[in-house]
Every structure is written in C-alpha cells, then in structure tokens.
N, C-alpha and C positions, 0 to 999 in steps of 0.2 A: 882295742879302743871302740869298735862298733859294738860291743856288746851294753856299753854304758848308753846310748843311746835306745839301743832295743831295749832294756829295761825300763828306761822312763818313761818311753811310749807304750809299755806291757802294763806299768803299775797305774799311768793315768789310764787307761782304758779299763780296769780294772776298777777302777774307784767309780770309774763314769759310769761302769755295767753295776755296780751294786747300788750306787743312790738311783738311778734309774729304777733298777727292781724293785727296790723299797717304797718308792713314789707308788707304783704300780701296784704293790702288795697292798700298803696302805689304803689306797681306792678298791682292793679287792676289799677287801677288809669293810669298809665304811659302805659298801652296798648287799655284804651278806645279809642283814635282816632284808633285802625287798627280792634278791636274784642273787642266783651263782652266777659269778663272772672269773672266764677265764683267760687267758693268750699261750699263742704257743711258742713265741719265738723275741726277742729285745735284740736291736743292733744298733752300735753308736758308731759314730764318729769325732776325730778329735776337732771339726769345725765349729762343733756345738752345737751336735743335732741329735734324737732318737727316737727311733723309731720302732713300737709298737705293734704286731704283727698276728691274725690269727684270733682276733679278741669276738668271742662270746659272750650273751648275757643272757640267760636262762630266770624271767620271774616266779617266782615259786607259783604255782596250781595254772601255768600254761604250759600246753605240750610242743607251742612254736619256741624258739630264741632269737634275739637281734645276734648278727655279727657282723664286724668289721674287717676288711681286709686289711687296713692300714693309719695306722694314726701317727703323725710326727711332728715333733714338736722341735724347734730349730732355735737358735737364738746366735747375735753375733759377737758373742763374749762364746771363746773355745770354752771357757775353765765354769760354766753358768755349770754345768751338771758334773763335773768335779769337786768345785767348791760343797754343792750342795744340789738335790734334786726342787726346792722351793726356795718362794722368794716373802721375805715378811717385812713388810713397812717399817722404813726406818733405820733397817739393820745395812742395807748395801742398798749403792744407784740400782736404778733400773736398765738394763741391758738397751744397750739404740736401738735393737732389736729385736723380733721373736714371732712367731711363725708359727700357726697351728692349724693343722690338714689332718681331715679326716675323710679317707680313702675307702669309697666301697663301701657305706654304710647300708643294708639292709633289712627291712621290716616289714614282717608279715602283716597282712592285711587285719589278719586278728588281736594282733596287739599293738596298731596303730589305731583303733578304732577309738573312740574316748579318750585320746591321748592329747597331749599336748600338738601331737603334729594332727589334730583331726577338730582343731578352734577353729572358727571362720574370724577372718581376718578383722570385719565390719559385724557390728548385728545384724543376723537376720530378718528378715520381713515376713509378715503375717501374710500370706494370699488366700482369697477363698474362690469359690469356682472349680471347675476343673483343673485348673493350673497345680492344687496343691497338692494332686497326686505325682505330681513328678519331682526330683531329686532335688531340681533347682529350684524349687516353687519360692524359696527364702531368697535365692539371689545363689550366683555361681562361684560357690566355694572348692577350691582344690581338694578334697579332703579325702581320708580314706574310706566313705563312705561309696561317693561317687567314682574314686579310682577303680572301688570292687565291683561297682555295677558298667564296669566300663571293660572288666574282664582282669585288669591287673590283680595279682598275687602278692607280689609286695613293693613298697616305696627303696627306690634304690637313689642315696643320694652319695653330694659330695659336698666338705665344707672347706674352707679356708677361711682365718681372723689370723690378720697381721700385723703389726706398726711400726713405726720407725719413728726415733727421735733423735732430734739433732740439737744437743746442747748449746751448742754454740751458735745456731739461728733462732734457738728455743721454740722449735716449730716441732708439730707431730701428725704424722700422715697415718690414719688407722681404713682398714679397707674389709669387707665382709663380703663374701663371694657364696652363695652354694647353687647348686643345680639337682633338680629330681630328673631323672634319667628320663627322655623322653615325654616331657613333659615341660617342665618350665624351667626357669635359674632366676636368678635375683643376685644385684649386682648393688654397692653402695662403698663411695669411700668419702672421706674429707679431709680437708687438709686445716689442723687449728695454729693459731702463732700467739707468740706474748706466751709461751706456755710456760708456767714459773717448776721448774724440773725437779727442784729442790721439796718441794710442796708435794708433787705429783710421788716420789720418792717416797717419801712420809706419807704414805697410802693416805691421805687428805684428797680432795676435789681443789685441784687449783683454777684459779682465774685465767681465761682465754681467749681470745677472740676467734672469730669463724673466717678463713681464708678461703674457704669454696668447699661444695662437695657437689657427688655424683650419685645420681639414685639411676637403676636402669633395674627393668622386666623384663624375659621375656618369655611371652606363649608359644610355643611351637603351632606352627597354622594346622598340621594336621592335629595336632590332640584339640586345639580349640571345635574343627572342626566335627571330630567325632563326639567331645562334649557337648556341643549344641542338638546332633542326634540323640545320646541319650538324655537330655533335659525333652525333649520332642517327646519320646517314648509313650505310649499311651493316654497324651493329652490331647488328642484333635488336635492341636496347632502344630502348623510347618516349623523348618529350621530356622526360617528368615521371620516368623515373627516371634520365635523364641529369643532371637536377635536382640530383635526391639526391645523385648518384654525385661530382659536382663539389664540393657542399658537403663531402662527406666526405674527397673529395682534398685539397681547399682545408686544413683540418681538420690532415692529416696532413702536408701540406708545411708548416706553421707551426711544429708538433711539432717537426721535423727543427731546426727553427731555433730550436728552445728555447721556443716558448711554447704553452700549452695553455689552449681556451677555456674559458670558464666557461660555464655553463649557455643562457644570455640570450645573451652572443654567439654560440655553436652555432645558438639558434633564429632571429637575428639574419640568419646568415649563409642559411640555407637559404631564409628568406623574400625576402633578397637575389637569390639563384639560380630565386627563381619568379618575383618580381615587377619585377626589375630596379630602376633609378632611382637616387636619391642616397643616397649613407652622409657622416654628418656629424661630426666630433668637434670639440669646443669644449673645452681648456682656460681656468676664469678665476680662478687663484688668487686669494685672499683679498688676497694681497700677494705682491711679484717672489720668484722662489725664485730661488736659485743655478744657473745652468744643471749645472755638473759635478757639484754635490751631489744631483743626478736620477738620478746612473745607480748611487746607494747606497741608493736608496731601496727597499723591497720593493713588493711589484705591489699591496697593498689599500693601500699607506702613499700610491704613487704617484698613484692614482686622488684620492684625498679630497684631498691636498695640491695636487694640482691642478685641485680643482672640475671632474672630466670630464664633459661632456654631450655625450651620442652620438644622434644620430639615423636614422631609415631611413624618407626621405620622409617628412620631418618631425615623425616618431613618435617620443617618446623611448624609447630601450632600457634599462631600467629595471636590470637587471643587469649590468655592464659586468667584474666579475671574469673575471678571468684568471692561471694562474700565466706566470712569467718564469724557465728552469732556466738558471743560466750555469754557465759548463765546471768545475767542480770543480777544487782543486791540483794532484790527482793527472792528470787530462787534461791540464791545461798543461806537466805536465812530461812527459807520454809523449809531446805533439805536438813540442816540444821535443829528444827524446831525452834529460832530463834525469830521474835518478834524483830519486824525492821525497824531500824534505826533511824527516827525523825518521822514515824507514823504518826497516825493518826493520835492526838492524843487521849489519855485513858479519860473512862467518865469518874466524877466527882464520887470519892468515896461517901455512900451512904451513911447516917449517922449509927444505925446497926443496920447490921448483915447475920444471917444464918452463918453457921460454925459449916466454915470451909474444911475440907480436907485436902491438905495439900500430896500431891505426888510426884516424884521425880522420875524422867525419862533416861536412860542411859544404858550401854552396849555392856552387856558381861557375856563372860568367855563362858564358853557352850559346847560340851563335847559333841565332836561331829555325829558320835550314836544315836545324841537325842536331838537330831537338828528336827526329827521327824515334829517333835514337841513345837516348834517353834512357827507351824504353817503360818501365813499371812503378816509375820511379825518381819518390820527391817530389819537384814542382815547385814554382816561384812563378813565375808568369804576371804581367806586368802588362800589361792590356789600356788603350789608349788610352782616358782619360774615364769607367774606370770602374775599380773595386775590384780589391785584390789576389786571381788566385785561384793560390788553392793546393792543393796534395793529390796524386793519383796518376796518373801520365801514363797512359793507356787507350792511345790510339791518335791518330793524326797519317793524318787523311783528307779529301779533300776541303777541302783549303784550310782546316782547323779541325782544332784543336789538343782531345784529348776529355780530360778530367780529372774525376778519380771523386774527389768532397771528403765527409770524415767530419764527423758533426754531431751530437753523445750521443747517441753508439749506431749511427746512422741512415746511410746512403749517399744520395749522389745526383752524378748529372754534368750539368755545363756544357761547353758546347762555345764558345773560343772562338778567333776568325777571325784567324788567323795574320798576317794583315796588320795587325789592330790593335794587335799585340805591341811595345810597346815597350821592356821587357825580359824577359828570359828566364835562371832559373836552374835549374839542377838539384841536389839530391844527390847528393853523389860522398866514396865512401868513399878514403881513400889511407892506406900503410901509412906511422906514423912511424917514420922510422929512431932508434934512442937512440945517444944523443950517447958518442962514446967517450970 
C-alpha cells in the first residue's frame, strides 16, 4: 500500500522538476541574443517552492560574468508549479501568495558600470570650482563608479518581492526588501484594501485604496563614512564640509524636481550627511484613502491625511513640511509646443499676407545608430526598465546617448547607454504642403 503513495509523490515532483526546467530553459532561451546564461542545479519542494541554483550570465564581448548563488521562487498554492510553471491573466486566480529571493547576487564592477544599477537616483548637479574634480561633485550617488574608487570589486546584493492576498478581507500587503552588502539596504512595504481580486486576476489595474506603508534606508555609518573621504579626495576641502556641501546638493537636486524642504527636513538631512544610518517614513492613515485622490492633495493636506511619521535612527523629525511645485498650464503647453489656452488673443488677420509655409512639429521613430543625426533636436528615449527620458540630445559618446531635460526653470543631464534603448524618437519639423 505504501508504494501508491510514494508514486504520487514521485510523479508530482516529477512534473514540478520538468515545468520548473522549462520556465528556466525558456528564460535561457529568451536571453541568448544579449548573454549565455547558465545554472547548475533545480530543487523543488511539494510546499510550492523552487529553487534555482548556480546561475551564471556571461554578456557576449565581456570577459567578467554576473552569478547567483540562489533564486527561489515560492508561492502558497502546492500545485502553482505542477499545474504549470506560469501564470496568464484571466486563465486561473492568483495564488494568496508568492515569494521571490534572489540570493547572492554578484557583479563586477565592469559590468555594472553604465548599467541600470549605476543611474543616480535624483539628477545630478552641475558644480564648478574645484569641487568638480571629485566623485561627488554632482551630488552622492551609490553607484559603481564611486564603489570602484572606494576599492570594491563587485556589488554583492540580495532581493526579496512578496505579497499576500487575502480574498476575503480583499486586502493585499506587497513588501520589497534588498541589501548591497556592506553598504546599504532599502526596505518598503504597503498594505492596499477595497482590492477588487477578480479585476487584479484579469491582469487589469484594479481600483484600491491605500491602508499604510513603510519606506526605510539604510547607510551603514562606516561606508558613509569612508564615502565622505573619497568625495574629499583631492579637492582642498575637509570631510565635514564635504558634509555640508552634499546636503546642499542633495537640497537643490530635489528643487529641480519640484520639491522644496521645509525646515526640519533641511536639518534632518544634513544630520543624515554626518551621522549616516536609517531614514524611516511611516504612513498610517486614520482610514484607506484613495490611492489617485493622493496626487490632488496639497503637501500639508498630504502629510496629516496620511498620519506621516518620519524617523532618523529612530528619532522622530518632528517637522516634516515640505512644499510640492508641479509644472503649471502654461509649461505643459510650451513642453508640448502647444499655445495656452485662454492667451492672449491672436492679432486681427491682415487683409493680404505673404504665402506662409506651413510646418508640422512631431516625434518619429529613429534608429538608435543615427541618434548621432539628431544632436540638439528634442528626444524621447526609452531606456530598458526604466522611465521615459526626454529633452535635449547633447551628444552621442561613448556608448551613451547625453540628454539635457528641463525641470521649473532648472537644467540637468542624464546619460543614457545606448544599448539599453529600446525605443528612440526624435523631433522632426516637415513642411506641409496645402492641399490644391
């Protein structure tokens, strides 16, 4: 009789190790044009977990590789990697849960350079003076620039993305967790309700409300503190006014992006910049608010409605004010090329006029080889995995595409890596011809 038992459990495990492989294979499969990717090992469990083991990824024409020690992907339906290794909108509920860890991630310093993990978080700041010789002269970005000059070899991380849904309170709690080894982590969860599961099921955006979340950083005091030495490094100035000098950048690249601090977070910040360690924010409204009725709210209305408690090493920041400037009508329609709406009005047409020629302004798609063509002309960039950027083509060097984007009032450029473009438009004025 025990043998019938050992069978079921031989042939589900069986089905679990082959849609596993084939998930795996297929993703091998879908990144041969950029890297060889390999692993050396899959073990499942009948809980409804697998894990991933041994994983390589070799890009073609570098002599480094990323690899992973460990990737597992977990979920609390047993039969989730029996049934089937994917899941497609529409076709079955979503699992109350699932779980993904990525264990031991490693990368050389040379192939995190230009990458997606080597963006600065905010736009950088133009400095001149002596100041711009050194790392930080833009403002202090983690990046793998500054890691290499700091002596590190490669970024060693860890991730976790989880959630849990609970149909029957129709709530869902999603949490993002990662850590750079020695270095920093980033912590963020929330909890939404009113979540219509049936919607979210049907790979659709369902209607939500926001029940709280948690955002937490933190700097480890010794790597802040050896960061502040190498931003020092060959600029005449100490570590303590490199201090300053950083909170003040920090300060003005915000600006750029439309927000200005208020008092307490000014002081907030600069005690951040000596002391290093965690910044914490706590949303816990009274009751769910509307998530899209947040971004009507103004910035004192926004803080109370959402009960914010901020910490710095477990201190509360007692002043949390801040203003929020979004682009005015008039900026939307000069980014636009579009005249505003209730101007001035036009002057009285002449009884004859000279034979106008008319032109139209408009974005066409641009292969990324000739972006060189396109210097000084507005772009839109879309970089793989990350935001659209747009604005003004600088220059095409170095394997990066350099774009100068405006921001009330304010300039700044992002540079980005031409390989990661997955589409590319330009600006292109043409004359129309009128119709005979």
């Amino acid at each position: 009789m025990l043998l019938v038992p050992a069978a079921v459990y031989g042939v589900a495990k069986g089905v679990m190790y082959f849609n596993a492989k084939q998930a795996a294979d297929d993703f091998v499969e879908a990144a041969r044009p950029h890297a060889e990717v390999r692993y050396t090992d899959i073990s499942t469990d009948l809980t409804g977990g697998v894990t991933y083991k041994g994983i390589t990824a070799s890009p073609y024409g570098e002599s480094e590789s990323i690899t992973v020690d460990a990737v597992r992907i977990s979920s609390s339906d047993p039969l989730a990697f029996i049934k089937t290794a994917e899941w497609l909108p529409g076709e079955k509920k979503l699992p109350d849960s699932v779980s993904f860890q990525i264990m031991g991630m490693h990368v050389p310093m040379s192939l995190a350079e230009g990458s997606m993990l080597d963006q600065p978080a905010i736009p950088a700041m133009a400095v001149e003076g002596d100041e711009q010789s050194s790392l930080c002269a833009g403002g202090l970005d983690i990046n793998a620039r500054l890691l290499g000059a700091m002596g590190f070899d490669e970024m060693n991380m860890d991730m976790d993305v989880n959630y849990t849904l609970n149909e029957a309170q129709r709530t869902l709690d999603v949490s993002i967790s990662s850590e750079l080894h020695d270095v920093q982590s980033f912590q963020v969860s929330a909890t939404f309700t009113d979540v219509d599961v049936q919607t979210l099921s049907n790979g659709a955006p369902p209607a939500f409300n926001l029940g709280g979340f948690t955002v937490a950083t933190t700097v480890l005091p010794q790597f802040g503190h050896r960061a502040l030495k190498t931003c020092a490094a060959g600029t005449g100035k100490t570590v303590q006014e490199w201090s300053a000098m950083l909170a003040d950048i920090d300060e003005q690249r915000l600006q750029l992006a439309g927000l200005t601090l208020g008092d307490g977070l000014k002081r907030a910040l600069r005690t951040f910049y000596n002391d290093w360690g965690e910044v914490e924010v706590k949303a816990s409204p009274k009751q769910p608010v509307g998530v899209l009725s947040l971004a009507f709210l103004p910035p004192e209305q926004l803080v109370r409605t959402l009960s914010v408690d901020m910490r710095l090493n477990g201190k509360p920041v007692g002043d949390t004010s801040f203003t929020w400037v979004q682009p005015d009508n008039q900026q939307l329609s000069a980014l636009f090329g579009m005249q505003q709406p209730g101007g001035a009005p036009a002057a009285a047409k002449p009884a004859e006029q000279p034979r106008r020629i008319l032109v139209r302004r408009e974005y066409e798609n641009v292969p990324v080889a000739r972006l060189g063509e396109f210097i000084d002309h507005q772009v839109q960039l879309k970089p793989r995995g990350q935001p659209m950027r747009e604005g003004k083509l600088k220059g095409v060097r170095n394997a990066l595409a350099e774009v100068e984007q405006t921001l009330h009032g304010g300039k700044y450029t992002v540079y980005v890596p031409l390989a990661d473009i997955v589409t590319a438009q330009a600006l292109v004025q043409r004359e129309v011809k009128p119709v005979q």
